[in-house]
C-alpha positions, 0 to 999 in steps of 0.5 A, a space after each residue: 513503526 511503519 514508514 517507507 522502505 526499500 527491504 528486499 523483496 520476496 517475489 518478483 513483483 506485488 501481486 494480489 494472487 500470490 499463493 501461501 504456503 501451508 504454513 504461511 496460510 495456517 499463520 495468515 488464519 490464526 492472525 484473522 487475515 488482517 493486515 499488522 499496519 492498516 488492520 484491514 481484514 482480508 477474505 480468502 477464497 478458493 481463487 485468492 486464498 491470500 485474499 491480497 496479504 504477505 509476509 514481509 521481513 522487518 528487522 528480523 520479524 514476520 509481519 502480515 501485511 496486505 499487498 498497499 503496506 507490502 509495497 510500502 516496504 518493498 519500494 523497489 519492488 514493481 506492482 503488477 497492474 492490470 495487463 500484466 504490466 510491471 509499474 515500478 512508480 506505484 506510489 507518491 512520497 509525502 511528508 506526513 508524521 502526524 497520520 500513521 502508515 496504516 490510516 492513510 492506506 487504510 482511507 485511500 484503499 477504501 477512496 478507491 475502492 468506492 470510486 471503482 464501485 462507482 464506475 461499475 454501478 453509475 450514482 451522480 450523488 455517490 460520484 460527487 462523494 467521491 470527488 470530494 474525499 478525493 480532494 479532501 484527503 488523497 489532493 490534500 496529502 499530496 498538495 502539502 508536500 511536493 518534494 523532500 527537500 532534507 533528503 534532496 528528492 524531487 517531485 516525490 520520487 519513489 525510486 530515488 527514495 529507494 535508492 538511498 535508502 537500500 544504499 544507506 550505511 549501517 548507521 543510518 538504518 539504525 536511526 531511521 525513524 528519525 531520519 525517515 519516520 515522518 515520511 509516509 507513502 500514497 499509493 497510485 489509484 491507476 496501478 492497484 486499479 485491479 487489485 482494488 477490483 479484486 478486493 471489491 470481489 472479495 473483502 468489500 462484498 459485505 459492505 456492498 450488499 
């Protein structure tokens, strides 16, 4: 169900901090905090009462997703890194139908958020770990794929991805999952730098004790 997409985006740019309406929160709590595409469980607080989540817009349907699957259906939408700064290239385009959306965010969220775990708390065989399922999941994704040769996209780029498909006509829409199914996004582990760090404050708390 879930592959890339240039949908309309709600806000103005991905941000952990966004605030949800009372509505939207009471929803966001009967659906348990949890992501619709990579089932990650969010933790609201006080500060974040989110916890990193939104609704999206998909074919007529309201799916909670956290802020990693949000983007990858808001492609033209910009992440707000840390700094303030707006990063329209926050991800990488592979060529991937037999892993689902959801499990390659679902194992890259959790690559990062180690690593960043890592720096803030210095462990040699911890770090070595890292390096590893870095090489073996997050470089061996990215090595299988350098271009979309089909839809004459180079070097995985996400705005030319987004460009065509916002511009689509009616009839390709209607079969993009033939057309765009298998294509999944990677995102970038320097743009979602502090929205890892926050989760790492919030939902990865449990895990770290």
């Amino acid at each position: 169900m879930y592959h890339p997409r240039a949908l309309p985006s709600r806000i103005d740019c991905g941000v952990f901090n966004n605030t949800p309406s009372k509505v939207e929160f009471k929803a966001m709590k009967k659906l348990n905090f949890t992501c619709d595409c990579c089932r990650f469980k969010g933790t609201p607080t006080k500060q974040y009462p989110s916890s990193g989540l939104e609704f999206v817009s998909i074919k007529g349907q309201l799916k909670l997703l956290c802020i990693m699957c949000a983007q990858s259906q808001m492609l033209m939408r910009p992440v707000l890194s840390e700094g303030g700064v707006k990063e329209f290239n926050h991800g990488r385009l592979i060529y991937c139908p037999e892993i689902p959306q959801g499990k390659i965010i679902c194992v890259v969220r959790d690559i990062f958020a180690l690593g960043q775990y890592q720096k803030a708390n210095p462990n040699r065989p911890l770090r070595r770990y890292v390096e590893e399922l870095r090489e073996s999941f997050v470089e061996s994704l990215l090595s299988r794929c350098t271009n979309l040769p089909s839809l004459k996209i180079s070097n995985n780029d996400l705005v030319g991805y987004a460009s065509l498909y916002k511009y689509a006509s009616p009839e390709l829409i209607k079969n993009e999952k033939a057309v765009f199914g298998g294509i999944r996004y990677l995102p970038d582990e320097i743009v979602y730098g502090q929205l890892i760090k926050q989760w790492l404050q919030t939902s990865y708390t449990p895990l770290l004790k």
